[in-house]
C-alpha positions as CSV (number, residue, x, y, z in Angstrom):
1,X,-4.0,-0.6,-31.9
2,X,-4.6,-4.1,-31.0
3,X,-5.8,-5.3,-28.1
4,X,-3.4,-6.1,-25.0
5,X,-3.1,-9.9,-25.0
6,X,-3.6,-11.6,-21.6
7,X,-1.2,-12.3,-18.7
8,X,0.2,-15.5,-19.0
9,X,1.4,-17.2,-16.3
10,X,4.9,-17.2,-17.1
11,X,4.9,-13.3,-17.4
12,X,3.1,-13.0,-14.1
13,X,5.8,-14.8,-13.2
14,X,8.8,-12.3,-14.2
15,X,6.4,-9.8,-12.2
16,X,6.5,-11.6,-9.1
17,X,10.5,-11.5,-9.5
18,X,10.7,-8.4,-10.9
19,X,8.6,-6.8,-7.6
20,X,10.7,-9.1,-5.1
21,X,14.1,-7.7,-6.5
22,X,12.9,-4.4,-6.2
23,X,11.2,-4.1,-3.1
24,X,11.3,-7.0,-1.8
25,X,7.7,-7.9,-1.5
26,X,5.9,-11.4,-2.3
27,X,3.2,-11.5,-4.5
28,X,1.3,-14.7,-4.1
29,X,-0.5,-16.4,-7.1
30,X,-3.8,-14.9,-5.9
31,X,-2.0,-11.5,-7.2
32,X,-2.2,-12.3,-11.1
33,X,-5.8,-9.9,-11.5
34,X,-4.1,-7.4,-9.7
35,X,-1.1,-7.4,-11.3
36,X,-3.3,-7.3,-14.5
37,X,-5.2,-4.5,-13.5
38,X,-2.5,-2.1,-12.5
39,X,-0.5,-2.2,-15.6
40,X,-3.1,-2.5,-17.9
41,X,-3.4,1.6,-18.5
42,X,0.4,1.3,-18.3
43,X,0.3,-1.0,-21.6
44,X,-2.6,1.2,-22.9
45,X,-0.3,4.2,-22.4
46,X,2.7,3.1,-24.4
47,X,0.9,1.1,-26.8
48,X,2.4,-2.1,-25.6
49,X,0.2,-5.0,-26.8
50,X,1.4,-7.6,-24.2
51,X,2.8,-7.5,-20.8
52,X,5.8,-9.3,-22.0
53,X,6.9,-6.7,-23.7
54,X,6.1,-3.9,-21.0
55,X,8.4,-6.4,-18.4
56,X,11.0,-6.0,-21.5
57,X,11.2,-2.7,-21.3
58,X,11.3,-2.0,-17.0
59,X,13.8,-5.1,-17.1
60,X,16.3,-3.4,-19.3
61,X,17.8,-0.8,-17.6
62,X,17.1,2.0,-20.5
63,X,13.9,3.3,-18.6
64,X,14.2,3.9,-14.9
65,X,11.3,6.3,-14.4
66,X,9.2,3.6,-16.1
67,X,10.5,0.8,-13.8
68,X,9.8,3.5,-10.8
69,X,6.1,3.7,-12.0
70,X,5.7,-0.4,-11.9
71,X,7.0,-0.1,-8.6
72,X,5.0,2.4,-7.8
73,X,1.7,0.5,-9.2
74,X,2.8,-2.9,-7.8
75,X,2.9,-1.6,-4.0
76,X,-0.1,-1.7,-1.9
77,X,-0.8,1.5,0.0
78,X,-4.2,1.5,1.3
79,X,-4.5,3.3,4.5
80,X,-6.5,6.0,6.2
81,X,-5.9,8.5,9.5
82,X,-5.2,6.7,12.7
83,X,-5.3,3.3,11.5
84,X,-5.1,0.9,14.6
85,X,-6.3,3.0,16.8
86,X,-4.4,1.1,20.0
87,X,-1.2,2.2,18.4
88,X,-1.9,6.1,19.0
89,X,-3.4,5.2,22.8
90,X,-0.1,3.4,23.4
91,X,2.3,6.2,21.7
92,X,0.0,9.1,24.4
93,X,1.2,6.8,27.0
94,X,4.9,6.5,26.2
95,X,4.7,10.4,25.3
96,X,3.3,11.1,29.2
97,X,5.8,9.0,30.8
98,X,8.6,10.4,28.9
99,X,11.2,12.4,30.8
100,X,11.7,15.9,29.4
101,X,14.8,16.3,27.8
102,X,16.6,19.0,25.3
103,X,16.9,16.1,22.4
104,X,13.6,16.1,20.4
105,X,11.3,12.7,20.3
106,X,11.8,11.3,17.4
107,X,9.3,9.1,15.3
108,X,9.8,7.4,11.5
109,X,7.0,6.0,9.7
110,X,8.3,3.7,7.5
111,X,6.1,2.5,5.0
112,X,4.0,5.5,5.3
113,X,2.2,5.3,1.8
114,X,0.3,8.2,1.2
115,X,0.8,10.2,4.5
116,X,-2.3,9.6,6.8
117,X,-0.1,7.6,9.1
118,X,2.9,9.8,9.6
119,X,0.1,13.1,9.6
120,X,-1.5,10.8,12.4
121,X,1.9,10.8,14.4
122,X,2.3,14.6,13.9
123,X,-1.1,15.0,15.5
124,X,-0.5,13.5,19.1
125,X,3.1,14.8,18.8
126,X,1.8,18.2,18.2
127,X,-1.0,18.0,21.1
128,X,1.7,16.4,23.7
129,X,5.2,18.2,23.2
130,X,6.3,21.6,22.6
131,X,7.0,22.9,19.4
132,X,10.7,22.0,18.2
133,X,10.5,19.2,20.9
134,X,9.5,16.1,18.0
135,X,10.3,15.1,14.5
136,X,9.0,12.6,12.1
137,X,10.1,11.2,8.9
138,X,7.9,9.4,7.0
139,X,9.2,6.9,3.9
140,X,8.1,4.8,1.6
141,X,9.5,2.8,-1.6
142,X,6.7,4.7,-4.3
143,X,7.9,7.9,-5.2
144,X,4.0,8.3,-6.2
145,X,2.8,8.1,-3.2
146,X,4.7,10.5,-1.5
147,X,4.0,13.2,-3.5
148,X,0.5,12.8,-2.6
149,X,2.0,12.5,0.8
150,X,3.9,15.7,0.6
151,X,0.4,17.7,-0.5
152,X,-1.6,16.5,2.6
153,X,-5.1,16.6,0.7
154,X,-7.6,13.4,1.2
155,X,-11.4,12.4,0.5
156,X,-12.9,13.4,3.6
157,X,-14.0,9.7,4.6
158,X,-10.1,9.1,5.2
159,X,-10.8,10.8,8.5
160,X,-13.8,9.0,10.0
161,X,-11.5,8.4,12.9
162,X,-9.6,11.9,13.5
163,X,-10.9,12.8,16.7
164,X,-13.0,15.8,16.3
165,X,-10.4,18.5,18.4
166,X,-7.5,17.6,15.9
167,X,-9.8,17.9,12.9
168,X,-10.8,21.5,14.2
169,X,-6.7,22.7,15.1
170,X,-4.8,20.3,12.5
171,X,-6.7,20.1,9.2
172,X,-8.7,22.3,7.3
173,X,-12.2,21.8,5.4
174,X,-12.4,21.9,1.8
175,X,-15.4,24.1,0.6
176,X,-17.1,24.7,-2.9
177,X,-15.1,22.6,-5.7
178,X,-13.1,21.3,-2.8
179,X,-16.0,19.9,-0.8
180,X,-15.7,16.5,1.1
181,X,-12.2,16.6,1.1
182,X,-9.7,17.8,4.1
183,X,-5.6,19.9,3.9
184,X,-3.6,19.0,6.6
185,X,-2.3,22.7,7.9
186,X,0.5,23.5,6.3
187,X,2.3,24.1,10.0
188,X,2.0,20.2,10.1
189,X,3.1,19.0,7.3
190,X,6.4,21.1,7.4
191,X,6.7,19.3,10.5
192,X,7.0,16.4,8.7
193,X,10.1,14.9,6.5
194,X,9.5,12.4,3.9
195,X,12.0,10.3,1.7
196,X,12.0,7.9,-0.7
197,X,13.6,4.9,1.2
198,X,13.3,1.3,-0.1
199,X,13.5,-0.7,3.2
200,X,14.4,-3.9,1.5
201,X,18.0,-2.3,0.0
202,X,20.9,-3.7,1.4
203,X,21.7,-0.4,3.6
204,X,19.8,1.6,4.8
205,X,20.6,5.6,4.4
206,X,22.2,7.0,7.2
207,X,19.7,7.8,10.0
208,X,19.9,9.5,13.5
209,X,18.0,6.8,15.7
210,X,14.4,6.9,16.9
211,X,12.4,6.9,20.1
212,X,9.3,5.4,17.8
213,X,9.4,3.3,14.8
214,X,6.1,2.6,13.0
215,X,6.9,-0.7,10.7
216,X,3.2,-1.6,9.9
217,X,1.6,-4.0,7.0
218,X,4.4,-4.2,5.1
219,X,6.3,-6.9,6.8
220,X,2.6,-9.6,5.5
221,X,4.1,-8.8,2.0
222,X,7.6,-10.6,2.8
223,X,9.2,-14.1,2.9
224,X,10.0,-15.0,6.1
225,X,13.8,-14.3,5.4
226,X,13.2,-10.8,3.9
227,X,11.0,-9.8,6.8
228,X,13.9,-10.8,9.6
229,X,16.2,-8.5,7.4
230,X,14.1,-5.6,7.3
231,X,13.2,-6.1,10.8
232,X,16.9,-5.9,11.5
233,X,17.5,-3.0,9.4
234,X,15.0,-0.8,11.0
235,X,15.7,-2.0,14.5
236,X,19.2,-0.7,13.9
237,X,17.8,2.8,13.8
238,X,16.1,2.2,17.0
239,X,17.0,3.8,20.6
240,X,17.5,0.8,23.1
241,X,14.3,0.8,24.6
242,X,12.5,2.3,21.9
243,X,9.3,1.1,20.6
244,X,8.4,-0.6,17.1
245,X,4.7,-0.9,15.8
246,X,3.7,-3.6,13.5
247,X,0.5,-4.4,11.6
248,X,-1.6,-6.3,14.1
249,X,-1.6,-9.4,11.2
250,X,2.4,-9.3,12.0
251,X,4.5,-10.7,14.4
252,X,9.1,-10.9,14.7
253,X,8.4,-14.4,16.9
254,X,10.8,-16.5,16.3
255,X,12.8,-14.1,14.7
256,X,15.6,-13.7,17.5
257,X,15.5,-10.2,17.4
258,X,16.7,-7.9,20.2
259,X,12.8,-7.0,21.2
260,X,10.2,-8.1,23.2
261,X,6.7,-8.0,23.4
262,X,4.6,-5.6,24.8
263,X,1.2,-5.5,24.1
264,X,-0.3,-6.8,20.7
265,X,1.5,-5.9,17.8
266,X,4.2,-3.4,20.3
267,X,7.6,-4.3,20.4
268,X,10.4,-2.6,22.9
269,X,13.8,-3.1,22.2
270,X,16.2,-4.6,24.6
């Protein structure tokens, strides 16, 4: 087989369109290595020797799992267990102050790559309600992901900042082959419902609304127009006086969005 010929600008180009039709998401010209990188074993795969012709054939229409697994490449989904640790103080707080009532405490993770953010949620939940009092879906546009979501099983260094008490009731250690890795308990993660939802579609699926909304580090990787529509989406799924958690790189100012702020990177909704 010959060798892959290079990205060329112009292709990188249908990639940056091909990404912001799909999901949404901005790739800026800084992107073009990893754009490069992630398809490459793509190309390799189906003996494609240019990138041109790979965007051919996800650009068609004849090959939608392939088009999924571009998708799935182009997203960024690094994360690791309580990620912005201020976030989970903040969510304690509003769980403490909460009034008891007979409708469960509802909390969506939306963008929640590979799971360690909604498996976060479903920790302090689990410590601070009752069982059957709290729910959590947890979405996200890469069908890949998810299914790594849906396993619960991580390197062990994704949990540097589990506190030590969950670790022990809410995850157990891998041993022999398994060492240096962690399961989330499998009473845990069938507390937790996840779906493939692509925020940036033009309707969202039908939701019930949510006390919590966790919208973080996705919103850097839209336009300015595309964030204010996601924004308004998942605000519409949102319990007046509800809370909405953003990346702490993100803001909605100047937005003119029913919200204000709270505390860095904490929205309440009017």
């Amino acid at each position: 087989m010959q060798p892959v010929v290079p990205l060329t600008d112009r292709e990188f180009v249908q990639f940056q369109r091909f990404i912001h039709e799909a999901a949404g998401i901005s790739l800026s010209d800084a992107k073009k290595p990893l754009v490069s990188g992630r398809l490459a074993k793509r190309l390799h795969h189906l003996q494609f020797d240019s990138y041109g012709a790979y965007f051919q054939l996800i650009s068609s229409g004849t090959a939608p799992e392939e088009t999924q697994i571009a998708i799935d490449l182009l997203t960024t989904n690094e994360t690791y267990f309580f990620r912005e640790a201020r976030h989970f103080e903040h969510l304690r707080t509003v769980l403490k102050e909460r009034k008891q009532g007979s409708a469960p405490f509802r909390v969506w993770s939306a963008a929640c790559s590979t799971g360690e953010e909604p498996y976060s949620i479903a920790m302090v939940l689990a410590d601070l309600l009752p069982p059957r009092g709290w729910e959590v879906l947890a979405s996200d546009v890469s069908a890949r992901v998810l299914e790594t979501a849906r396993h619960g099983h991580y390197p062990m260094m994704r949990a540097a900042h589990v506190p030590q008490e969950y670790l022990r009731r809410f995850c157990l250690k891998g041993i022999e082959v398994e060492d240096g890795t962690l399961l989330v308990s499998r009473v845990l993660r069938e507390c937790v419902e996840f779906a493939q939802i692509n925020l940036n579609a033009a309707r969202l699926p039908s939701l019930d609304k949510f006390d919590v909304i966790f919208l973080r580090n996705v919103l850097i990787y839209f336009d300015v127009e595309t964030k204010r529509r996601v924004a308004q989406r998942v605000l519409e799924c949102l319990r007046p006086n509800g809370h909405l958690y953003v990346g702490h790189s993100e803001s909605l100012h100047d937005m003119e969005l029913p919200v204000h702020n709270v505390a860095p990177a904490i929205y309440r909704k009017e």
